[in-house]
C-alpha positions as CSV (number, residue, x, y, z in Angstrom):
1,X,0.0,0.0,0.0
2,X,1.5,3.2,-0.9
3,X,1.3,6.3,1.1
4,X,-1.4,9.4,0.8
5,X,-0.4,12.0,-1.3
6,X,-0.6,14.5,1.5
7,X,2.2,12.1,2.9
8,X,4.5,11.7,-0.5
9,X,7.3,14.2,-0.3
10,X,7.9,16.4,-3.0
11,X,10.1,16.2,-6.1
12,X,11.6,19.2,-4.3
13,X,12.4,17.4,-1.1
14,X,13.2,14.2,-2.9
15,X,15.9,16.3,-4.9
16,X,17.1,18.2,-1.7
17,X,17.5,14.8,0.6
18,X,19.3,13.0,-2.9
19,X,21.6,16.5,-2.6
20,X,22.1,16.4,1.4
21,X,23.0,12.9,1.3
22,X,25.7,13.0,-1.7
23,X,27.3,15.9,-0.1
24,X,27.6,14.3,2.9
25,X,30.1,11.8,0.8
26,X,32.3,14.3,-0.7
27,X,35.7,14.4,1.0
28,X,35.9,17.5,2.7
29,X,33.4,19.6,4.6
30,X,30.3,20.0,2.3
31,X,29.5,23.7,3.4
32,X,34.0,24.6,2.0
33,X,32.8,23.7,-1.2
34,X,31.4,27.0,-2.1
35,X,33.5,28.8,1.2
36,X,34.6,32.4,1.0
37,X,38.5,32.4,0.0
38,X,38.2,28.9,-1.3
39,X,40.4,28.1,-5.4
40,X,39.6,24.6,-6.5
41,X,41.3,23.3,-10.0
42,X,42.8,20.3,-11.7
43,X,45.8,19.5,-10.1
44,X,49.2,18.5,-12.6
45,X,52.8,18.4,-13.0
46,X,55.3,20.0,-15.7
47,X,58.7,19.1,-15.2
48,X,59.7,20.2,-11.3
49,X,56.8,22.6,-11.3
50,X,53.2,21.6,-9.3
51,X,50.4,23.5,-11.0
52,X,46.8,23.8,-11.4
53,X,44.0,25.8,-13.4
54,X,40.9,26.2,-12.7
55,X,37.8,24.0,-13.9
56,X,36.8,26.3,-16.5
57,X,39.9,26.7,-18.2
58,X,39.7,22.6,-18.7
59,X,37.1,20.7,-20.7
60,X,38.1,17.4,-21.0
61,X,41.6,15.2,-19.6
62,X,42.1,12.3,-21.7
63,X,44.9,9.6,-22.2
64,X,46.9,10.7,-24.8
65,X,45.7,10.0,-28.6
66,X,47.4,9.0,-31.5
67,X,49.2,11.8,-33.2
68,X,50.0,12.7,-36.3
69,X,53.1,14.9,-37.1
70,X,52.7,17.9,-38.8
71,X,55.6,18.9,-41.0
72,X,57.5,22.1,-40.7
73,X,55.3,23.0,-37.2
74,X,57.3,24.3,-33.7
75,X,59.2,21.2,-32.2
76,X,56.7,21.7,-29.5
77,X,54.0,21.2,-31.7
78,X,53.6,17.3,-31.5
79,X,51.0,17.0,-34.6
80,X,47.2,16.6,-34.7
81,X,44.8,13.7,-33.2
82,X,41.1,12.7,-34.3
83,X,39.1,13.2,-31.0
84,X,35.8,12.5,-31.5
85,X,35.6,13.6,-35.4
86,X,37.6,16.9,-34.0
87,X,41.2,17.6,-35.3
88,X,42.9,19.0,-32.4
89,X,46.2,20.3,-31.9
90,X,48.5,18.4,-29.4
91,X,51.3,20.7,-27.9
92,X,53.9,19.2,-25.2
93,X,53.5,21.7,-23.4
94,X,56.9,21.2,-21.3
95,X,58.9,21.5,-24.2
96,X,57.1,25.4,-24.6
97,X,57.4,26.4,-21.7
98,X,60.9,24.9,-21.0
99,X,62.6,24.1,-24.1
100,X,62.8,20.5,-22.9
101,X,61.1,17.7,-24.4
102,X,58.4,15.7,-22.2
103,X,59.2,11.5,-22.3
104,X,55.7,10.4,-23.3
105,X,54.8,7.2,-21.9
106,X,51.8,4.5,-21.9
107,X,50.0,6.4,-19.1
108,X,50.0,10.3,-20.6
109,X,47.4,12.7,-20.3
110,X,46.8,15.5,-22.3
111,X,44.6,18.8,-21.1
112,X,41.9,19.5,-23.7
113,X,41.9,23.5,-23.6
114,X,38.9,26.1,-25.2
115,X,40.5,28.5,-27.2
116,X,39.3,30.5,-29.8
117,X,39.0,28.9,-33.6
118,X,38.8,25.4,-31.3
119,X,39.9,23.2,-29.0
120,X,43.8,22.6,-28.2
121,X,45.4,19.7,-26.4
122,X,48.3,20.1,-23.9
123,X,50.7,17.3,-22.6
124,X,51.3,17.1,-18.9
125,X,53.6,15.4,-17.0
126,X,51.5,14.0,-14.1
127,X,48.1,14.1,-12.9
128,X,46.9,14.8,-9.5
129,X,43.1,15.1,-9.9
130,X,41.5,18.0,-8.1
131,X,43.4,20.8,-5.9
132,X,41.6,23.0,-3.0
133,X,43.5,25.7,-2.0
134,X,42.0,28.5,0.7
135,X,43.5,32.4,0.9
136,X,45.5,31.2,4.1
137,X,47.2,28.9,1.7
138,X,48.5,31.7,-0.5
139,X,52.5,32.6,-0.6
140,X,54.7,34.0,-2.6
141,X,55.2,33.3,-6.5
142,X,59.3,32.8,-5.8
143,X,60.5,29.7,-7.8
144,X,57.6,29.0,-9.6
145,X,56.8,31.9,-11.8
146,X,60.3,32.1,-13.4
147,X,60.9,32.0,-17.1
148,X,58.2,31.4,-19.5
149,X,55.8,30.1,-16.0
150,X,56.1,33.8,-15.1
151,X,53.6,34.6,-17.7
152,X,50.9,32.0,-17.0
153,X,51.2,32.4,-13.5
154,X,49.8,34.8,-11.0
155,X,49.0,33.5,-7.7
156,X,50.5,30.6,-5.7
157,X,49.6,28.0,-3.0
158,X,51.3,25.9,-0.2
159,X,49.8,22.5,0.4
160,X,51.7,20.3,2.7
161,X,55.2,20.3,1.6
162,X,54.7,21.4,-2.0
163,X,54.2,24.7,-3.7
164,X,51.2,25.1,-6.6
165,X,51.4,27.7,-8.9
166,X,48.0,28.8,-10.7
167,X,48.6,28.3,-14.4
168,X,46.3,30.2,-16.6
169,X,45.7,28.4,-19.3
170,X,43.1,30.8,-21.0
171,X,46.1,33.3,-20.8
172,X,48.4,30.9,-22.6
173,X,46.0,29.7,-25.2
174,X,45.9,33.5,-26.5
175,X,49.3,33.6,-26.3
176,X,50.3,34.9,-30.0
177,X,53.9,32.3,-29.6
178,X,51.2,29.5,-28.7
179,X,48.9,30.2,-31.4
180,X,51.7,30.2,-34.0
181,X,53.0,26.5,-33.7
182,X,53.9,26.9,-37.8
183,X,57.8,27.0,-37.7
């Protein structure tokens, strides 16, 4: 026998309780997840450097396709891949940034990046998954923005024994340099 209608809860209430009780599973507190003061990002490594951008600035991490080379491009310019009926351009993003060539193995992950005229792929090192950082977190850019990075990024975090460093990937995806990967 089912219960009166006066009884039922509301799709409302059904919605709010399915909310209340997913939260409650998140790691973390679930009233920091929209806290005052509070960055959260996706969480990656480029050579020594720990960095992160926020979620808008990344649509999609996927293992790393099959490329093709594109002759006479950058040498950081690694070719094109098929994702999804999309050509994209895959940029090791390392090599950029450093001048050093990233050792692609089985397990690599690229960034799938908005940009203008359409999507753009960056290689990454390592993947840590998401990053929470809160203003009492914040220090000083020192060591991380140096370089190239000193472009990208404007803000750094401590968490535990590492520093992060923010990296704007919007910024570096209208980079003119970026945009030009013909050599």
């Amino acid at each position: 026998m089912t219960a009166p209608p006066q009884l039922r809860p509301s799709p409302y209430e059904v919605i709010a309780d399915y909310e209340r009780r997913s939260l409650s599973h998140v790691a973390g507190l679930p009233e920091q997840l929209d806290a005052p003061g509070l960055w959260r990002g996706v969480g990656y490594r480029i050579g020594k450097h720990r960095l992160a951008s926020g979620f808008d600035e990344v649509v999609e991490i996927l293992p790393l396709p099959p490329v093709t080379p594109v002759p006479g491009a950058q040498p950081w310019m690694l070719g094109v891949a098929n994702i999804r009926g999309n050509l994209l351009p895959i940029v090791d993003l390392k090599q950029f940034l450093e001048g050093e060539r990233t050792v692609l193995h089985e397990g690599q992950r690229v960034l799938i990046v908005r940009q203008s005229g359409g999507d753009v792929a960056v290689t990454i090192d390592e993947l840590y998954g998401q990053r929470s950082f809160v203003d009492e977190q914040q220090i000083a850019t020192d060591g991380l923005a140096e370089g190239r990075y000193s472009h990208f990024i404007d803000r750094a975090y401590r968490l535990g024994d590492h520093p992060w460093g923010v990296f704007s990937l919007s910024l570096l995806a209208r980079t003119p340099e970026f945009r030009q990967a013909a050599a």
